[in-house]
C-alpha positions as CSV (number, residue, x, y, z in Angstrom):
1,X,14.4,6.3,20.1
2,X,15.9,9.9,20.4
3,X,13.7,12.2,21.9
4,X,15.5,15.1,20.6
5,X,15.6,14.5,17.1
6,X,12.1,13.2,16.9
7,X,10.8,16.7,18.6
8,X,13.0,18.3,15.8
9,X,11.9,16.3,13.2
10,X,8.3,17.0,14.4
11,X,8.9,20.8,14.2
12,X,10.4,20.3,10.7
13,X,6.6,18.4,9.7
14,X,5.1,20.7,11.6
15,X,6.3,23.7,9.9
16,X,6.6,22.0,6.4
17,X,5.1,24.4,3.5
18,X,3.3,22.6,0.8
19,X,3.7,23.4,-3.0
20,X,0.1,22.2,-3.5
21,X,-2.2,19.7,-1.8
22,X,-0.7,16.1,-1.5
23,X,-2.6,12.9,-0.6
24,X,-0.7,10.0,0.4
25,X,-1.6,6.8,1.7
26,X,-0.8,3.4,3.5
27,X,-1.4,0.2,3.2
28,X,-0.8,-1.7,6.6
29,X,-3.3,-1.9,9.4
30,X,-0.6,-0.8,12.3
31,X,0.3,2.0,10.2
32,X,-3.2,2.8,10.2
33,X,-3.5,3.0,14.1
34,X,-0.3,3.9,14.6
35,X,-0.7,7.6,12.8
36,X,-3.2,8.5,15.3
37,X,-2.5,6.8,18.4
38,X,1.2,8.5,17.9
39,X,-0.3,11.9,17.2
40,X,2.0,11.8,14.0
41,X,-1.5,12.4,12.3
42,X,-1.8,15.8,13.6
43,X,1.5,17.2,12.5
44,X,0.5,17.1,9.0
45,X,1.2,20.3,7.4
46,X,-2.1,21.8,5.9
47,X,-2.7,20.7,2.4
48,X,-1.3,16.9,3.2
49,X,-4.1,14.5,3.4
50,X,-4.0,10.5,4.9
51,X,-5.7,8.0,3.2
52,X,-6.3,4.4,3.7
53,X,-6.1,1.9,1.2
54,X,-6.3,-2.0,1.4
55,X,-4.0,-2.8,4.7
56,X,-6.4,-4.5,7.2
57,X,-6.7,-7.9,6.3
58,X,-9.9,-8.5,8.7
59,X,-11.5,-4.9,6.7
60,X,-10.7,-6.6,3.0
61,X,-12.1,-10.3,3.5
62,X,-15.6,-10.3,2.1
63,X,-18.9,-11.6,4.1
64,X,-18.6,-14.8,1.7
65,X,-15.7,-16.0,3.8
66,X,-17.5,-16.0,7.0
67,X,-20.6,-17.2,5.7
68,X,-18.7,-19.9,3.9
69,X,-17.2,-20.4,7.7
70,X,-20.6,-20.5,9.4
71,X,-22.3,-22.8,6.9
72,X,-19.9,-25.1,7.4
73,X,-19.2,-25.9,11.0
74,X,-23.4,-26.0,11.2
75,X,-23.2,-28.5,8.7
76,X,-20.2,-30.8,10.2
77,X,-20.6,-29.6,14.0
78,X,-17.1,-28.7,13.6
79,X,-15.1,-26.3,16.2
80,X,-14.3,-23.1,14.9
81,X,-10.9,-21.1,16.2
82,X,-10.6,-17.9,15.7
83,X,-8.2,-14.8,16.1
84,X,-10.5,-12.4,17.9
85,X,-10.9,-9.6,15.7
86,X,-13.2,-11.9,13.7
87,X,-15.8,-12.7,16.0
88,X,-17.7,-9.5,16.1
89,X,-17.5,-8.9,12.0
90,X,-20.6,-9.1,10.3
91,X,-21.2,-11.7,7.7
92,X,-24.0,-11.8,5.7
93,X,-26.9,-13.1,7.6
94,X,-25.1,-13.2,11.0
95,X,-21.7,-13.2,12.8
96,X,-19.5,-15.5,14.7
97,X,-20.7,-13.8,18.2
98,X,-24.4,-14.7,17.4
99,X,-23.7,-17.8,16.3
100,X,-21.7,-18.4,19.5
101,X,-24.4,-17.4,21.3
102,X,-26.6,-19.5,19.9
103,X,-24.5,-22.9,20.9
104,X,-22.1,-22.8,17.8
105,X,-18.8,-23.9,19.3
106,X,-16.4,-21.3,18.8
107,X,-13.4,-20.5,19.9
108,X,-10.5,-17.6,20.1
109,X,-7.3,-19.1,19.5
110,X,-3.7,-16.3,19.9
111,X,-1.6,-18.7,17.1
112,X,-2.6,-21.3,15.0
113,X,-0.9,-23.7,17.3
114,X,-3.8,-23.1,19.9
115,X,-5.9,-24.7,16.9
116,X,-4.2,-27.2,16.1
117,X,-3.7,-28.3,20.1
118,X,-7.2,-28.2,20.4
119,X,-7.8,-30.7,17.5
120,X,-5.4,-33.0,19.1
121,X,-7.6,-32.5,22.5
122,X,-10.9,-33.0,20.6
123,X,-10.5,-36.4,18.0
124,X,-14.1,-36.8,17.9
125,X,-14.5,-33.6,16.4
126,X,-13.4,-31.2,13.3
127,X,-11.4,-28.4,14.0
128,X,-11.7,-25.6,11.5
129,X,-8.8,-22.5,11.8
130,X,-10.2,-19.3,10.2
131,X,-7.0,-18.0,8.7
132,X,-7.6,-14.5,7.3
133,X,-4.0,-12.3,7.1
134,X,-1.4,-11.1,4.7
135,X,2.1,-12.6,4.5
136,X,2.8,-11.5,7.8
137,X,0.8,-14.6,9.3
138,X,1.1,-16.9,6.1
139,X,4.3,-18.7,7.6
140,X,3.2,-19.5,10.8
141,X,-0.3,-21.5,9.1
142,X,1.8,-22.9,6.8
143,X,4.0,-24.4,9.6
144,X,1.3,-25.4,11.4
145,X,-0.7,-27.5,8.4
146,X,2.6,-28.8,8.0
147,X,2.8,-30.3,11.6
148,X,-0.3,-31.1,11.3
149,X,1.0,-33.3,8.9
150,X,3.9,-34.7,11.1
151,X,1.1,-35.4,13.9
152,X,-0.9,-37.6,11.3
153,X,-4.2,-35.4,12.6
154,X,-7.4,-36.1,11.1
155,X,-9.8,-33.6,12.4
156,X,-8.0,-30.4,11.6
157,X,-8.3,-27.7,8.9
158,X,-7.6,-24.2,7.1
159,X,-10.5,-22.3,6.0
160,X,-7.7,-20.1,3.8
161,X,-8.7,-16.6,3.9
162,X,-4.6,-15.3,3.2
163,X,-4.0,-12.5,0.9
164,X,-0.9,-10.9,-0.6
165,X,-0.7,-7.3,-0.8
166,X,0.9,-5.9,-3.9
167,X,-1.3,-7.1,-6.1
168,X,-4.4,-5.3,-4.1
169,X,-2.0,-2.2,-4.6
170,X,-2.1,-2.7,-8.3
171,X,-5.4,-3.3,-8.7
172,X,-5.8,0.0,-7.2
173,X,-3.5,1.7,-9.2
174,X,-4.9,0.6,-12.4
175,X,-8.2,1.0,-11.3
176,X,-7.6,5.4,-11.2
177,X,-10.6,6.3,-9.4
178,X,-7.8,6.9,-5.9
179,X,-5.6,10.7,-6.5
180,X,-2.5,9.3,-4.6
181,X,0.5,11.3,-4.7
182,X,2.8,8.8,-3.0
183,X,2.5,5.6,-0.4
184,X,3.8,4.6,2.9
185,X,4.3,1.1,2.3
186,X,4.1,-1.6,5.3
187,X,7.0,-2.4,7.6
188,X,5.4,-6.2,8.5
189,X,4.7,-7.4,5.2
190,X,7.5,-5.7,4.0
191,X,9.6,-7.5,6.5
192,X,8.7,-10.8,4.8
193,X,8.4,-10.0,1.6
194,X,11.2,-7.0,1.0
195,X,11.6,-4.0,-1.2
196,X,11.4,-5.1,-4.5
197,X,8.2,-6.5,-5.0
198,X,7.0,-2.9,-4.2
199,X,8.9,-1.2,-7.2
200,X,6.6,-2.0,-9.5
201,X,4.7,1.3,-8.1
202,X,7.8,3.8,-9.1
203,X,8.8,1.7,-12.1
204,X,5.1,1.5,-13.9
205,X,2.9,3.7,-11.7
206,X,5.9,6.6,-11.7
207,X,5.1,7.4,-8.0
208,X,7.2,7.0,-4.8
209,X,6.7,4.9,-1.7
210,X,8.3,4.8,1.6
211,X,8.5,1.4,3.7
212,X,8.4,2.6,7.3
213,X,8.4,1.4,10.9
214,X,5.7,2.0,14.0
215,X,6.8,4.5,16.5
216,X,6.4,8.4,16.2
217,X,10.4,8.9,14.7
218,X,9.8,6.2,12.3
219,X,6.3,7.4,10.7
220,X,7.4,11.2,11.0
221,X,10.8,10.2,9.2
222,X,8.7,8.6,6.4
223,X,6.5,11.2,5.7
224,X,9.2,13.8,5.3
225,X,11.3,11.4,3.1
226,X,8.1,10.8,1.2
227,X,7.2,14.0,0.7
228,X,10.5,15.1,-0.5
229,X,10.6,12.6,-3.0
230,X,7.1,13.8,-4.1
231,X,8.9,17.3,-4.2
232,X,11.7,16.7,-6.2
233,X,10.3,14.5,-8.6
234,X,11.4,11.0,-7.6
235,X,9.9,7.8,-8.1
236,X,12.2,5.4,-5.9
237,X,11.2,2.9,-3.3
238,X,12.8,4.0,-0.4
239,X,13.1,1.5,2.6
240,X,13.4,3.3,5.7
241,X,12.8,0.5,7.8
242,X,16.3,-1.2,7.5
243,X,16.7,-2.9,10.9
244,X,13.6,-5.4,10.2
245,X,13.7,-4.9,6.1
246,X,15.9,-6.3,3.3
247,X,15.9,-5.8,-0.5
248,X,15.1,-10.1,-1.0
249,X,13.0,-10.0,2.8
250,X,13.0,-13.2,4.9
251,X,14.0,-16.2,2.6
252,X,12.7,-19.0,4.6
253,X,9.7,-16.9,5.8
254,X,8.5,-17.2,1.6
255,X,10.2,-20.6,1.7
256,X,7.8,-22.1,4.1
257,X,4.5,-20.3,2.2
258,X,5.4,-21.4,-1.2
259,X,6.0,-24.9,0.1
260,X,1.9,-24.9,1.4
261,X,0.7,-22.5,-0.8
262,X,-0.1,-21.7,-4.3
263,X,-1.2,-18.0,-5.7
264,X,-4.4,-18.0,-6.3
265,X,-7.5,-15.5,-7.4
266,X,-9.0,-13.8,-4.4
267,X,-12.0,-12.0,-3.8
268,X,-11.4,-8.2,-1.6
269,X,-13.6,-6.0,-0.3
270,X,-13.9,-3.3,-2.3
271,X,-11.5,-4.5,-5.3
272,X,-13.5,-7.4,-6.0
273,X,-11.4,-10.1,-7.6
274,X,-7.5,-9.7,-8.2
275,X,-5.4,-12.4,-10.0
276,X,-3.0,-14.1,-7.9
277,X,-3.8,-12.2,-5.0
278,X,-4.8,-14.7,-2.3
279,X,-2.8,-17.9,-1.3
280,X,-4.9,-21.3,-1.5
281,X,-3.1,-24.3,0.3
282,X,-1.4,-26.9,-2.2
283,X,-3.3,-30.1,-3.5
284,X,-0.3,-31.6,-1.1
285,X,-2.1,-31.1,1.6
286,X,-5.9,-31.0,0.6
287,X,-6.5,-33.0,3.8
288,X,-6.3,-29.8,5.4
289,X,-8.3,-27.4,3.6
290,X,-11.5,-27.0,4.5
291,X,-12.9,-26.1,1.7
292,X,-11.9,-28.9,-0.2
293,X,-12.4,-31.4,3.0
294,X,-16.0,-30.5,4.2
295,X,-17.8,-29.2,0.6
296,X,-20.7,-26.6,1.8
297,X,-22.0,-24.0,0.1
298,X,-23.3,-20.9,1.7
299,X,-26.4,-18.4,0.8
300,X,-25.4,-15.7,-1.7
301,X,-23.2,-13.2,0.2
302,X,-24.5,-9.8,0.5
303,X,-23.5,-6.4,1.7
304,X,-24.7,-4.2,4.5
305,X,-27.0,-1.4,3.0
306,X,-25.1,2.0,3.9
307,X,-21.6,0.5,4.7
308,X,-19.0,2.3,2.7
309,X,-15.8,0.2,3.8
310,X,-14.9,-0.8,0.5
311,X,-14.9,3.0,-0.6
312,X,-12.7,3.6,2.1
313,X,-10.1,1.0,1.8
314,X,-10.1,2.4,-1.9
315,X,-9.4,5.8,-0.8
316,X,-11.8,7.0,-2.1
317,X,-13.4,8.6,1.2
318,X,-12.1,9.0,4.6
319,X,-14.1,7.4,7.8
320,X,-16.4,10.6,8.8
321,X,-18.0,10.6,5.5
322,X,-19.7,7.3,5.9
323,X,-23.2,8.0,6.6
324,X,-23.2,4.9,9.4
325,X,-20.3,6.1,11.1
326,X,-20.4,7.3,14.8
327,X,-24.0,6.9,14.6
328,X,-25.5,3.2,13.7
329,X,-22.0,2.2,13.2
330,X,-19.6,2.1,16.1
331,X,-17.3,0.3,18.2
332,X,-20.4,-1.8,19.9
333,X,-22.4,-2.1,17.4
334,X,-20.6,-2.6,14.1
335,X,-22.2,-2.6,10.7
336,X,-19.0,-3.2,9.0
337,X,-15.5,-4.4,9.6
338,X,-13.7,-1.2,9.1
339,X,-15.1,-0.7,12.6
340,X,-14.9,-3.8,13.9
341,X,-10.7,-4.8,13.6
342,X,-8.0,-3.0,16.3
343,X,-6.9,-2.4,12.6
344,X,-9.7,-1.0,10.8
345,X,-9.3,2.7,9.9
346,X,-12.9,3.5,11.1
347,X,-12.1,1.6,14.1
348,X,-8.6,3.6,14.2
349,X,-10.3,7.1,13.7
350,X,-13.3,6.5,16.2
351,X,-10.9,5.3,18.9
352,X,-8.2,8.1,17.7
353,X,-8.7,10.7,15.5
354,X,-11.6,13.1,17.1
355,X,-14.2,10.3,16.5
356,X,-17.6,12.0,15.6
């Protein structure tokens, strides 16, 4: 990264004179963290405002999915694995921590390998993956149901939690209740999927995106490509993230999901249900899919009195204006996921951006 050109390119930010007030916003977790770990967040010209919108996949999954989790490895004594941003998120009733603690056997996992090794080391028991993630994390499941497969194992399974993110954009789009004057788009998902299925925001919504990368040069380049675009009128899809982004994205990457997975209707915090927006694993391999391999059926989900985390991953408010947050919600004590998740924007701005 040149130093240089990213202190110059911060001046030119810096010193950037708005024609009226702009609010744009991303939709990618990293991005989320990134913006104020960087300190790109503070270069912001007065008058531009950063909003989150539905990017943090463990922030979007709804309290049914754990509680559909929980239920179900009480009911079959199964082993749960985890990636460990899920263990402290609340569920309805309870979370994976306390039910940990309470002699649930649970486990953190780094890939879904780890699960699926841990099946293999445990044939006496079921072994349920929690699989909540976007189509950055979709291929490597779907390999791993699909060895799974090759090993002929009987006690393992996918509690699919997967969601694409497009369609979540859409819904917010139609929805109207967000002023957005432009997006940065994200570089993972983008990275698997491409540019084009993001066009659909310039073609139908008239309003410009930017794909961008992580550090300081790459988020500070986006916003000043975004908000000339904004300027001047233009509705492209820009991708400024060419090194790890291509107009069809990774081939094989989709290759593998669509093999194991079919589009399905998915339930988001805050959107409530969007056509085609989550991925549910193929009746080809139903002897991996929890759901379908050990039927339960949890207590009606409900919602944490106070909460706003589906307001903000709506844009429709910004973390401070949360009634819980800094105060009965925090780090240590969550009340919702948006606080929970290294991703989470409340999480992001507690740790990041001036906190309470």
């Amino acid at each position: 990264m040149n130093r240089e050109l990213t202190k110059k390119l911060a001046q030119r930010l810096r010193n950037r004179e708005l024609k009226r007030p702009l609010r744009i916003m991303e939709v990618c977790g990293t991005h989320t963290v990134q913006f104020f770990k960087t300190g790109v967040k503070n270069l912001f010209p007065d008058g531009l405002e950063l909003i989150d919108g539905p990017g943090c996949p463990v922030c979007v999954t709804e309290n049914s999915y754990l509680d559909l989790a929980i239920e179900t490895a009480g009911k079959y004594n199964a082993i749960v694995t985890t990636f460990g941003d899920m263990i402290k998120v609340p569920s309805s009733y309870s979370s994976l921590a306390r039910e940990k603690a309470r002699g649930m056997d649970i486990r953190i996992v780094y890939s879904p390998m780890d699960a699926l090794n841990i099946a293999e080391n445990n044939p006496g028991r079921e072994t349920i993956f929690l699989s909540v993630g976007f189509e950055t994390t979709a291929p490597a499941e779907a390999v791993t149901i699909l060895e799974a497969m090759k090993r002929n194992l009987k006690n393992f399974s996918v509690l699919s939690g997967n969601k694409v993110t497009p369609p979540a954009v859409r819904a917010l789009l139609e929805a109207g209740e967000t002023k957005i004057d432009g997006f940065i788009l994200p570089g993972h998902v983008s990275s698997i999927i491409g540019r084009a299925p993001w066009e659909f925001i310039s073609e139908e919504f008239r309003l410009p995106g930017v794909i961008s990368g992580f550090n300081s040069m790459d988020l500070v380049t986006g916003v000043i490509t975004l908000l000339d675009l904004i300027e001047q009128g233009e509705t492209e899809t820009v991708n400024g993230y060419r090194e790890a982004v291509r107009e069809e994205g990774n081939r094989s990457a989709i290759g593998i999901i669509e093999k194991v997975y079919d589009r399905s209707d998915a339930l988001w915090r805050g959107l409530g249900r969007i056509p085609m927006s989550g991925l549910e694993i193929k009746d080809t391999y139903s002897a991996f899919d929890t759901e379908k391999k050990l039927p339960a059926q949890a207590p009606p989900a409900v919602e944490h009195g106070g909460c706003r985390c589906g307001d903000l991953l709506r844009g429709l408010i910004i973390p401070p204006q949360c009634p819980l947050f800094g105060k009965t919600c925090t780090p240590e004590n969550a009340v919702g996921p948006c606080m929970v998740s290294s991703e989470g924007p409340c999480s992001a701005y507690y740790r990041y951006g001036g906190g309470i």
